[in-house]
C-alpha positions in Angstrom: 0.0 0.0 0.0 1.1 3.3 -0.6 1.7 5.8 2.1 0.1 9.6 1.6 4.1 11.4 0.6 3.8 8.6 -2.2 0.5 9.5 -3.7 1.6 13.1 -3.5 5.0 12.4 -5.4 3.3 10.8 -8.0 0.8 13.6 -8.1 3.2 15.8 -7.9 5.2 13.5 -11.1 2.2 13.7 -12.7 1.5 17.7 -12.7 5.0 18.5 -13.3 5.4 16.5 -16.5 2.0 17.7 -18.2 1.3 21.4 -16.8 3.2 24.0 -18.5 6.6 25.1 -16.1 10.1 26.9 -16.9 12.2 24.1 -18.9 13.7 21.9 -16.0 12.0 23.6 -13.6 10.3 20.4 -11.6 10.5 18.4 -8.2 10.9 15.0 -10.5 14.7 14.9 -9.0 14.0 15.7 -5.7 11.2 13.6 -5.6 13.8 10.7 -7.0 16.3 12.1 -4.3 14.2 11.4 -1.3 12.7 7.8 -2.4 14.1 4.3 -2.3 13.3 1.0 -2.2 10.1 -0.4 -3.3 8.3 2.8 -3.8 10.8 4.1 -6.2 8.7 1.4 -8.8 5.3 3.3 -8.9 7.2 6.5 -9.4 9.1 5.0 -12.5 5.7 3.5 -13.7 4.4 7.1 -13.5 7.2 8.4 -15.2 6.7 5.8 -18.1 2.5 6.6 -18.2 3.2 10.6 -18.7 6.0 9.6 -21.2 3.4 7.7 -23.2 1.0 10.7 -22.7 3.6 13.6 -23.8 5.6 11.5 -26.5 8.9 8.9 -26.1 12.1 10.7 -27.1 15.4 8.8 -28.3 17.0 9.6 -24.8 14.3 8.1 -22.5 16.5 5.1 -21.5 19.4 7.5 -20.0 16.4 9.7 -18.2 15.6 6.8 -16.4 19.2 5.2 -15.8 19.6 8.9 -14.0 16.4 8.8 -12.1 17.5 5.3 -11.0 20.7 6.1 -9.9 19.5 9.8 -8.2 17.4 7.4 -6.2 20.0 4.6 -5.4 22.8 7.0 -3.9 20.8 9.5 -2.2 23.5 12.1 -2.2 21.8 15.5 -1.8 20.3 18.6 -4.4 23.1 19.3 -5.9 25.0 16.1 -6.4 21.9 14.8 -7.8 21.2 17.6 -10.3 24.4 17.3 -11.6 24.6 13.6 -11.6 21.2 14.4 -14.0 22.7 16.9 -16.1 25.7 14.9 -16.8 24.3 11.3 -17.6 21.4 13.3 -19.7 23.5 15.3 -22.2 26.1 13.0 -22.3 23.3 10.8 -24.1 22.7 13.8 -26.4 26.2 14.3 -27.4 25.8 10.2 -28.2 23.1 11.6 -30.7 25.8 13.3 -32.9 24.0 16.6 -33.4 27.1 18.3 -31.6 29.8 16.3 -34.1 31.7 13.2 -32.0 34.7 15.1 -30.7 35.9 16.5 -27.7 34.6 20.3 -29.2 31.3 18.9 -29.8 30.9 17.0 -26.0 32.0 20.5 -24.6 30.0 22.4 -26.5 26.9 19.8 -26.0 27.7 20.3 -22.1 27.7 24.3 -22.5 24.7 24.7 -24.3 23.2 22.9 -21.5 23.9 24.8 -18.6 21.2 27.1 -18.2 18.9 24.1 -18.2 21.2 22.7 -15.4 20.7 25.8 -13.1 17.7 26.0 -13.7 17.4 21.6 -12.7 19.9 22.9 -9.8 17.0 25.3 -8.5 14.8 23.4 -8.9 15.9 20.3 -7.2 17.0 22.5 -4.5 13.9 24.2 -3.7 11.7 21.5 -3.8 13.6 19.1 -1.7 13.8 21.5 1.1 9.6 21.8 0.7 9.5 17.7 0.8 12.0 17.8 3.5 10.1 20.5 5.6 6.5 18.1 4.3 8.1 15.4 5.9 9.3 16.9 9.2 5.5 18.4 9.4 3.9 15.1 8.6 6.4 13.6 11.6 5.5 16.2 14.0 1.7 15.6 13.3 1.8 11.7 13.4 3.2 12.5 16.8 0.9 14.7 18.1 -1.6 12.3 16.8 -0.4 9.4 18.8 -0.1 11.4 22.3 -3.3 12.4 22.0 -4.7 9.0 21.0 -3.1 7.8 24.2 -3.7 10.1 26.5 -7.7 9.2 25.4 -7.0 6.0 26.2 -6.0 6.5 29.1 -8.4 8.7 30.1 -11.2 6.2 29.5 
């Protein structure tokens, strides 16, 4: 069963890859930052269904081999972002549209930087709202239980 942070990543997956945003603008890597283990799956699955709904793209393979690995090492906003960025347009230099030298992978990285700051941001901002949801969600389970038990005790 899923618990309520999972249903709101995937909503969360879901809005972010079909409402209009700034280019890399999204909580998909933070999202991917703060999950592991079997709930990672229903994220990827989401990922796939709003990839079906927006179009597949040549470079789907290394989006998820990045997501995947985000999620595996759990290393923080920015190693994560740039762990993205690098895995991602490393598969577009692969493509050839920036000529198969060492100019073109440089060049292929350059172009790509302002979509990497604004990924950076991004995954930044929104993992210090998830991390802020969760410490919230924490304090209120808490609170929930005390009370329980001081009712039961009462009674």
């Amino acid at each position: 069963m899923l618990k309520p942070i999972n249903i709101f990543f995937i909503i969360a997956i879901v809005a972010s890859r079909l409402l209009p945003h700034p280019p890399n603008f999204t909580p998909v890597i933070a999202i991917f930052m703060l999950t592991s283990g079997l709930t990672l799956l229903p994220l990827l699955i989401t990922y796939m269904i709003t990839d079906a709904v927006i179009g597949f793209h040549s470079y789907m393979l290394w989006v998820y081999a990045s997501l995947f690995a985000v999620a595996y090492l759990q290393r923080g906003a920015v190693f994560s972002s740039t762990l993205f960025f690098v895995i991602t347009n490393f598969a577009v230099w692969t493509s050839g549209y920036y000529g198969y030298s060492l100019q073109g992978i440089i060049m292929c990285y350059v172009m790509a930087i302002p979509f990497y700051i604004s990924t950076l941001t991004s995954t930044i901002i929104f993992a210090k709202l998830f991390e802020y949801a969760k410490t919230i969600n924490s304090i209120d389970n808490i609170k929930y239980l005390f009370v329980n038990e001081r009712l039961r005790q009462a009674a």
